[in-house]
Each structure stands twice: as C-alpha cells, then as structure tokens.
C-alpha positions in Angstrom: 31.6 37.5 -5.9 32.6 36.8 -9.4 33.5 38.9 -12.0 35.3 39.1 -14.5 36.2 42.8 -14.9 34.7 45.8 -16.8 34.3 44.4 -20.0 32.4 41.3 -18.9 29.8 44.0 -16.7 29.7 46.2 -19.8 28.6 43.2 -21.8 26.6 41.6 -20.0 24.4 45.4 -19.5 23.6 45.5 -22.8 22.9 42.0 -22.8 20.2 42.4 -20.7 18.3 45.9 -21.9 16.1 44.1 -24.1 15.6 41.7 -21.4 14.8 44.0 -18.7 11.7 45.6 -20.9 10.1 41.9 -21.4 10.3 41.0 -17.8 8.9 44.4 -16.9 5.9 43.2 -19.8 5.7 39.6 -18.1 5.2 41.5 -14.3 2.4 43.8 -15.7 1.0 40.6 -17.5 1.1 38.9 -13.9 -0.5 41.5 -11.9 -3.3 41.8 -14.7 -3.8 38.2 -15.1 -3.8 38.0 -10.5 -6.4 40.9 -10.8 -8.5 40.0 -13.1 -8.8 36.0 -11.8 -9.3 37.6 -8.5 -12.2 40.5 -9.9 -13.9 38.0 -11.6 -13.3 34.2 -10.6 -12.7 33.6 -6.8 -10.2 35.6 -5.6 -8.0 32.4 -3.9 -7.1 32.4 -7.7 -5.8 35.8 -8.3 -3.6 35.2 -5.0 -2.1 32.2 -6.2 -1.1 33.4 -9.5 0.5 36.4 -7.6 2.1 33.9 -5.2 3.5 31.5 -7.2 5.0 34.0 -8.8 6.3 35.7 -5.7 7.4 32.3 -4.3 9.6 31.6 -7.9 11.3 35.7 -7.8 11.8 35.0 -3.9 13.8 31.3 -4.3 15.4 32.5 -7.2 16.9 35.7 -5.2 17.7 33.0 -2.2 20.0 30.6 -4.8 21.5 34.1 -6.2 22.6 35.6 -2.9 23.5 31.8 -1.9 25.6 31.6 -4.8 27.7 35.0 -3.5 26.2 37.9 -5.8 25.4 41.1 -4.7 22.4 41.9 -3.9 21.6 44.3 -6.7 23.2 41.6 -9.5 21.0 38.6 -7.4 17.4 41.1 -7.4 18.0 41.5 -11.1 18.4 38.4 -12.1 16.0 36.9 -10.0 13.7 39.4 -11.5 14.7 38.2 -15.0 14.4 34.7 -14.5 10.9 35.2 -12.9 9.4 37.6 -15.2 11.5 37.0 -18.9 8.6 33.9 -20.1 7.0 36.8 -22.2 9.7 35.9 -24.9 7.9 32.5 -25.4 4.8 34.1 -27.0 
C-alpha cells in the first residue's frame, strides 16, 4: 500500500469532502433515473441503468484492490469515480 504519511491522508480528506457529497447526489440521481425508467418505460431499462452502473463501481473497486489499496481507500474511490459525473452539469 502506498502512502505517503499523515499529511498526504489529511490532504487528501479534505480533498475529497466536497466530492463525497456529489457522488452521494450522482447515486440518488442513478437510483431515481433506474426507478423511474423502470416505473414507467420497460423495466429491462431501469435495470440496465442500475447495472451499468454497478458493473463501472464493481471494476473500478477490482483495479483499486489490484493496484494494492485497502479496501476502505479502494470502496471510496471506486465510489468517487463511479458516482462524481454530477460535477459536469
């Protein structure tokens, strides 16, 4: 695992605060985007929005752990990666 040291951790938090929030917007705007296509189109639709989300948070935790993080420091930025697109709009 790499790391280097307190101060690189401690930056690296705060870094990400901000970020945590919109990827916690882009997962609620995934599940109501995968329930609504599946309420009201057919719902193969809403469960391939959901999946092709879960297959890009999944691969993304499978290069992280690969790659030798944790598993708490791989799940989070998986999670980041998957969910951060919100910034775009």
């Amino acid at each position: 695992m790499r790391s280097d040291g307190p101060a690189a951790d401690s930056a690296a938090t705060k870094g990400t605060r901000g970020d945590r929030i919109i990827a916690h917007c882009g997962f609620v705007v995934v599940v109501m985007v995968s329930a609504a296509l599946a309420r009201f189109t057919a719902h193969l639709a809403g469960l391939i929005t959901a999946g092709s989300f879960g297959a890009l948070f999944v691969g993304t935790l499978a290069v992280m752990r690969a790659r030798g993080l944790s598993l708490r420091s791989a799940t989070r930025r998986a999670y980041l990666f998957t969910f951060t697109y919100t910034n775009w709009f």
